[in-house]
N, C-alpha and C positions, 0 to 999 in steps of 0.2 A: 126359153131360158133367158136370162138377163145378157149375155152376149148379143142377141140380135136384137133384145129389146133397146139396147143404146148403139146397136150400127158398131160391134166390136166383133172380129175374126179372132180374136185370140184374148185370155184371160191376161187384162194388163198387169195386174200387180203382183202376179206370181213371182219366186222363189229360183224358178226354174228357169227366170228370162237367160240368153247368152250374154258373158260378160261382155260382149262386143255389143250389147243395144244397150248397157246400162246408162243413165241419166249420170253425164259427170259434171258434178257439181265442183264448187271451187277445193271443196278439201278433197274430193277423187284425185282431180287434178292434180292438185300439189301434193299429195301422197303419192304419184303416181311423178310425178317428178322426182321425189325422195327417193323412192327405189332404184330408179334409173339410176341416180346417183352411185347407190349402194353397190348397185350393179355393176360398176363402168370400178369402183375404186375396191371393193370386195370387203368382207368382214362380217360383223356383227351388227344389226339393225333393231330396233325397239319399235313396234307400232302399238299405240294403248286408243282406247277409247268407251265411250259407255256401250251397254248391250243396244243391239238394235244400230247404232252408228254408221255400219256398212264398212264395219272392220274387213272384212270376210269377203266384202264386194271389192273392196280392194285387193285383197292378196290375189283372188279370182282374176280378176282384169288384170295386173302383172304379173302371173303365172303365164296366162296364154299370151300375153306380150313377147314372152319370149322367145329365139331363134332356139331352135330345137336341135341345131347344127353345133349349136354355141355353148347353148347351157343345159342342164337337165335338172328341170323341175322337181321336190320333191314335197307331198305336201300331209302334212300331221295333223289333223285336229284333235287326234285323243293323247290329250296331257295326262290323263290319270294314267296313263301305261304305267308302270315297276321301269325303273331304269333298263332292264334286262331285257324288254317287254321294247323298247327303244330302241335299242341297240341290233335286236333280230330284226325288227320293222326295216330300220335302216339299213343293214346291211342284204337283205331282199330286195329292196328297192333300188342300191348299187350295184345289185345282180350280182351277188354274193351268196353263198350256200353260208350260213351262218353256222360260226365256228359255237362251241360249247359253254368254254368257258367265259367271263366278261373279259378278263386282261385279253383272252385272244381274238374277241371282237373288236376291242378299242382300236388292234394292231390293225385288223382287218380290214376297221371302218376309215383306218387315215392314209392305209394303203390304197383302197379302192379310190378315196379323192383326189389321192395324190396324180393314179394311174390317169384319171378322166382329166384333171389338170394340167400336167405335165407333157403325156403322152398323147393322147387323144385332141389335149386343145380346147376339151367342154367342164365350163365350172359348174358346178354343182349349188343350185339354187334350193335351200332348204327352207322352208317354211312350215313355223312350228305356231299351230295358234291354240286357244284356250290357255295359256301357258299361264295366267295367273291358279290354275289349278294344282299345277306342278310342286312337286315339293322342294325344299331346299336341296335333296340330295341329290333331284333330279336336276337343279340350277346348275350345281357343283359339277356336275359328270359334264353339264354342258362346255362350263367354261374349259375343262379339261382334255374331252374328244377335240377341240376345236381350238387345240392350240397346236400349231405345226411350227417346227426348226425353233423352239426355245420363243416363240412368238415373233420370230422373225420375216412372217410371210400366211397371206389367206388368199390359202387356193381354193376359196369358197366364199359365196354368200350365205348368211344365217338369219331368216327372218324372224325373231321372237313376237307374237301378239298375245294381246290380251286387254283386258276389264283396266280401269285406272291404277285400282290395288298394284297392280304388279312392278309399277315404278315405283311405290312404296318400297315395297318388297327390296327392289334393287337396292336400297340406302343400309341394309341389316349386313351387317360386318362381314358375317358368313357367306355374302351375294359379292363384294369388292371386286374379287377377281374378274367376276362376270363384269360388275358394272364399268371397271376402266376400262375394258374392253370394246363397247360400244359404239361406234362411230357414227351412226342415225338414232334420232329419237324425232318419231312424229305422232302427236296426239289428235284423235277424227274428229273435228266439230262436226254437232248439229247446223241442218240443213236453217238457213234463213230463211222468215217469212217469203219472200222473193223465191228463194228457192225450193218452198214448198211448192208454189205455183206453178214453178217449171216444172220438178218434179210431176206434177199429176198431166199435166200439158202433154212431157214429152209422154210417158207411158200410154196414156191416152190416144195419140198421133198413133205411137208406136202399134197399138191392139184396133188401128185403124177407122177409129170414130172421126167425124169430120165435124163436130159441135162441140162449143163448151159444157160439158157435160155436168160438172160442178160448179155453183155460183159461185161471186166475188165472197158472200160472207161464209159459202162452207168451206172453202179454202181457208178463211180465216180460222175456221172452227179446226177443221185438219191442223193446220199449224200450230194450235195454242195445246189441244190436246195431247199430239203427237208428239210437243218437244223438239221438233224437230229432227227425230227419227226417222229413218226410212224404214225402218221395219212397223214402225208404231203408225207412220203412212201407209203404209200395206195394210194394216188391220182394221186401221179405219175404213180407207177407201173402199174394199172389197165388199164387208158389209154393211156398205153404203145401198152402194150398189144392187146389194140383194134386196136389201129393203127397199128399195126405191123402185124397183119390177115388180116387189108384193104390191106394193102399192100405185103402180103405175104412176110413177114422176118422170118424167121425159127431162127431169134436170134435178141435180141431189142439191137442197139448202141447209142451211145451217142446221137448221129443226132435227133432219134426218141424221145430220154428224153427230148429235147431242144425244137423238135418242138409241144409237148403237153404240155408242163410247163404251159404257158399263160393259159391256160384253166384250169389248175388245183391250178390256182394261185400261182403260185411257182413261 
C-alpha cells in the first residue's frame, strides 16, 4: 500500500485527523483567537468563508478547546432542519424532553440556558454551521430564541457559519435584527503559498514520513491548483500519492500534481 511505500503509519491527509494535530495556519490562529474572544465577552459571532477553507476545522478545534466544567458545547451542521426540527434538536441537547408546541419550546429553550447560566455557572456554546442554507425564517426564530431580558444580557455564545453568501444575506431588512446583534465577524483566508508548504510538511511529519516527499515545484502545483484550500490540499495530495505508488516515485513532482488535478477537480 502507498503508506509504507512513502515510510507513513497513518494516512496523512484524512478528514478524520484530531483537531489537536490540525496544521494552524495564520487564519486558524486568528479565528481561534476571535472566538476566545466571543467566548470571554458572549453573544452572537459570524464565521464565513469559501467551501473547502477549514471553516469546520475551526469550529472543531474550539469546540474541544473548551472547559467542559465551564461551557457546554453544542454543535449543528444541518441548516436545512424546519425551525421546529431546531428547536427539538436543541432542547435534547440541553437535556430537555422537548415540549409539543413551538411557543413552549422557545420557553423551554431560554429556560434551560438560563438554568446552565445562572445556576450551574456553564454557558452554553452553540454552533450552528452551514447556516447560509438556512432560510430567512429560520434567521428570524434565531435572532428571537436568543434574545434574553429585552436584550439586556447573553448567557450564551452563538456561533453562526457559513459560505460568503450569508453575510450577503445579513444586509436584507428582514435579517436587521439578527445582524445588529453581531459582535464577531471573521472571514477564513486561503492558505498562502508558504503555507501550502507547511501545510503538507507538518501532515507529512505528522503520518510519520521522515523525507520530503513532495518537490519544490509539486508544492507549487498543490498551491496554484488548490487555491489555497485545505480541503482542495487533501484532494490533491492523496492522489498524488496513489499515483505515485502506481507508479513507483519515491518523490510526487509537478507532473504527477497535473496529471490527478482533473480528478480531483482542481
Amino acid at each position: 500500500m502507498y503508506l509504507g511505500f512513502y515510510s507513513l503509519t497513518a494516512a496523512p491527509f484524512g478528514k478524520e485527523i484530531d483537531s489537536r494535530h490540525l496544521f494552524v495556519s495564520p487564519a486558524l490562529s486568528e479565528g481561534l483567537a476571535r472566538l476566545e474572544y466571543l467566548k470571554t465577552t458572549r453573544g452572537i459571532g459570524l464565521v464565513t468563508g469559501e467551501a473547502g477553507s477549514g471553516k469546520t476545522s475551526l469550529l472543531r478545534r474550539f469546540a474541544h478547546s473548551l472547559n467542559p466544567a465551564l461551557s457546554k458545547a453544542i454543535y449543528f451542521p444541518l441548516s436545512t432542519l424546519t425551525v421546529m426540527d431546531f428547536y427539538r434538536g436543541l432542547a435534547t441537547c440541553l437535556g430537555e424532553e422537548p415540549k409539543f408546541r413551538k411557543v413552549d419550546l422557545f420557553a423551554q429553550i431560554q429556560t434551560a440556558i438560563l438554568t446552565l447560566f445562572q445556576n450551574k455557572r456553564i454557558t452554553p456554546v452553540l454552533i450552528l454551521d452551514e447556516m447560509h442554507r438556512a432560510s430567512n425564517a429560520f434567521l428570524n426564530d434565531i435572532s428571537l430564541l436568543f434574545n434574553f431580558a429585552m436584550d439586556s444580557e447573553n448567557p450564551f455564545v452563538l456561533v453562526l457559519s457559513g459560505l460568503p453568501h450569508l453575510a450577503d444575506r445579513r444586509k436584507l431588512v428582514h435579517n436587521q435584527p439578527l445582524l445588529q446583534r453581531i459582535i464577531l465577524r471573521y472571514h477564513v483566508q486561503p492558505l498562502g503559498k508558504k503555507d501550502v508548504r507547511l501545510y503538507l510538511e507538518h501532515h507529512r511529519k505528522r503520518a510519520g514520513a521522515n523525507y520530503e516527499i513532495f518537490t519544490p515545484p509539486a508544492v507549487e502545483a498543490i498551491a496554484s491548483r488548490s487555491r489555497g484550500l485545505p480541503r482542495m490540499i487533501n484532494n490533491l495530495a492523496t492522489p498524488s500519492l496513489l499515483y505515485g505508488y502506481a507508479k513507483q516515485l519515491r518523490t510526487i513532482d509537478e507532473e504527477t500534481v497535473f496529471a490527478i488535478a482533473p480528478e480531483a477537480g482542481a
